[in-house]
C-alpha positions in Angstrom: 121.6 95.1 106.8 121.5 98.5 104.8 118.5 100.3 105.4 118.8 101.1 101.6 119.3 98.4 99.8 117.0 95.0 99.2 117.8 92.3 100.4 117.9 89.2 98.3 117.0 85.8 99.8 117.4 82.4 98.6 117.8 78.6 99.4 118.5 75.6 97.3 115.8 75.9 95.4 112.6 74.0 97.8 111.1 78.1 98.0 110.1 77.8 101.6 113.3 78.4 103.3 113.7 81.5 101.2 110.3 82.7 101.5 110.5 82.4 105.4 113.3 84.4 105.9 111.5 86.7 103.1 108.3 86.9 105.3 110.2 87.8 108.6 112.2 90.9 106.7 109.9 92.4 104.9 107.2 91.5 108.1 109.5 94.3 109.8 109.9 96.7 107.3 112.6 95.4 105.6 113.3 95.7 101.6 113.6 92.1 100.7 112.8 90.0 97.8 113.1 86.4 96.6 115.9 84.9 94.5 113.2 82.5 92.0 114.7 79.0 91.5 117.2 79.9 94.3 121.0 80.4 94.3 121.3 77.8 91.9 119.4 79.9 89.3 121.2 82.9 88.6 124.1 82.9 86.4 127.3 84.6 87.6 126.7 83.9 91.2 130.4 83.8 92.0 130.8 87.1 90.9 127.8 88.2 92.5 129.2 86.8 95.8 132.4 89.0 95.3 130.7 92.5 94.7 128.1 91.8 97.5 130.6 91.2 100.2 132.6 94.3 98.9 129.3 96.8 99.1 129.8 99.0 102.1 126.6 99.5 104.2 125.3 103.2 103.8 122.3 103.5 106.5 121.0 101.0 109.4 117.9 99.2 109.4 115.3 99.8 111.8 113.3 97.2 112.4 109.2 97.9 112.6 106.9 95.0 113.4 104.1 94.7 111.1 105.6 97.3 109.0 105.5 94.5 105.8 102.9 94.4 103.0 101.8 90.8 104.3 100.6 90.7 107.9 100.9 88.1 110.6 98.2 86.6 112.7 97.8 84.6 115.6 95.5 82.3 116.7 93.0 83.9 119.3 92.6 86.8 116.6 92.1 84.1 113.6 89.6 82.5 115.9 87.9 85.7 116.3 88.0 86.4 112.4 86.3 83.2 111.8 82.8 84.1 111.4 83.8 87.3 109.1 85.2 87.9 105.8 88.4 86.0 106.6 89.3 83.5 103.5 91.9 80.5 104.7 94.4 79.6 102.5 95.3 75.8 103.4 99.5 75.3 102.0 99.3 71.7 102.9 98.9 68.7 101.0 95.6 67.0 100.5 96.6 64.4 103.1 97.3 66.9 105.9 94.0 68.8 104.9 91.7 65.9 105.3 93.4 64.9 108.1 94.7 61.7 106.8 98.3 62.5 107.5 98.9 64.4 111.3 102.4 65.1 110.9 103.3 65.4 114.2 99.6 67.0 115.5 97.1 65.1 118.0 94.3 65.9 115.7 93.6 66.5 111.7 91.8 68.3 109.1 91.7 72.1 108.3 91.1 75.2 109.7 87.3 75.7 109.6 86.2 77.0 105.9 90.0 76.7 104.9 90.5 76.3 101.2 92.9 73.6 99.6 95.7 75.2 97.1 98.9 72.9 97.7 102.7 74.7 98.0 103.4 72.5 95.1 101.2 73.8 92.7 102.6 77.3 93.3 106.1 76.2 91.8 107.2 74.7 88.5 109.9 73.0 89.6 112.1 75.3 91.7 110.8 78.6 90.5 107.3 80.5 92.0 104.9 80.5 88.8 104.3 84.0 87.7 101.8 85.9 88.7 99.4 85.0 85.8 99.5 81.7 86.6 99.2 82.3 90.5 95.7 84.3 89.9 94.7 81.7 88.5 95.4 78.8 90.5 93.9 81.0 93.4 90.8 81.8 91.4 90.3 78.0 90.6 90.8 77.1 94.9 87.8 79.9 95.1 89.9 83.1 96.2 89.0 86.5 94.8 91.1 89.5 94.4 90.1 91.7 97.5 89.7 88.8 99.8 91.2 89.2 103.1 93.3 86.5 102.9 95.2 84.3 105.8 98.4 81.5 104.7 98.3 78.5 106.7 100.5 75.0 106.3 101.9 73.2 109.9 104.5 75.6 110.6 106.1 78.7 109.0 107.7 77.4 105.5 104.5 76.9 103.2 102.4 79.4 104.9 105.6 82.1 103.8 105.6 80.9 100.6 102.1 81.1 100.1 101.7 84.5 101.1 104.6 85.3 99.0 102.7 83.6 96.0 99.2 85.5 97.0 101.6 89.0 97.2 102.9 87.8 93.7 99.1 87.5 92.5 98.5 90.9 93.1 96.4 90.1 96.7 96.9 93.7 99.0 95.6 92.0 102.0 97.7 88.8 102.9 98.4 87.4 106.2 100.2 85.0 107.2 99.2 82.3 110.6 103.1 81.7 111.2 102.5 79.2 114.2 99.7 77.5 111.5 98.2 74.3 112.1 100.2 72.9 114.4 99.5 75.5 116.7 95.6 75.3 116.1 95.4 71.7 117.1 96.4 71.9 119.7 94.3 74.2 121.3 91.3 71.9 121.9 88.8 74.2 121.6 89.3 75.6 118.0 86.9 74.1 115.7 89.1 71.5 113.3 87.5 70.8 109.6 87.5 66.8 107.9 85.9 67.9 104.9 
């Protein structure tokens, strides 16, 4: 990678592949952004290809945890958050947030207090709506700008594109529970919502 220049990242067009890899660069300091609609979406990509693989690298990258505008969090320090300002941002689908579909989890539900705002609504089709449109899908799940928000889905792909989408929005303090709800579950003694 070039210290320098910005990475771009993209995947077929599903977001969350893209936005993963997008929340792990720029989580350590990385210049990265996301390719909307994926590769598919751009015209001219062959070219593209062709001048990217002929652009010599001009300084290294040093890699800085936590050195992104969107944050990570793990569970004991989410835990901890809990009974603060902390606002949960639920990426899942309304089956996995009542806890009618596990997945692969021994229990379901939602993170205490955690607030519904499916991955699917933040795309039209294979693009991330703009940011208009994200404020006020967020507004409508009951998020305000200033919240200290935490991204959550089962595993890593929603919760990156989620934060990406809150980022989008305008939201200055995002972070993202990477390990998500999968991880919560299955720690017995963290409090699991049916609501």
């Amino acid at each position: 990678m070039d210290g320098d220049v910005p990475a771009g990242v993209y995947d077929e067009g599903r977001m969350t592949e893209a936005a993963r890899v997008w929340f792990i660069l720029q989580y350590f300091g990385a210049k990265a952004f996301i390719l909307n609609g994926g590769w598919s979406a751009i015209e001219g990509r062959d070219e593209l290809l062709g001048v990217a693989q002929a652009t010599p690298t001009s300084s290294t990258f040093r890699a800085r945890r936590g050195a992104g505008s969107v944050g990570l969090v793990d569970r004991q320090t989410l835990k901890a958050e809990l009974s603060g300002d902390v606002r949960i941002f639920d990426a899942r689908t309304a089956g996995e947030h009542t806890g009618e579909d596990l997945r692969r989890n021994a229990r379901g539900g939602h993170l205490p207090g955690a607030r519904l705002l499916p991955h699917a609504n933040l795309l039209d089709g294979s693009r991330l709506r703009p940011a208009a449109d994200l404020r006020v899908l967020l507004a409508q799940a009951g998020f305000q700008p200033g919240d200290h928000l935490v991204t959550h889905c089962d595993g890593g792909g929603r919760v990156a594109l989620a934060a990406a989408a809150a980022a989008r929005a305008g939201y200055d303090d995002v972070r993202a529970y990477y390990l998500s709800f999968a991880d919560w579950a299955k720690d017995e003694s963290c409090a699991i919502g049916r609501d």
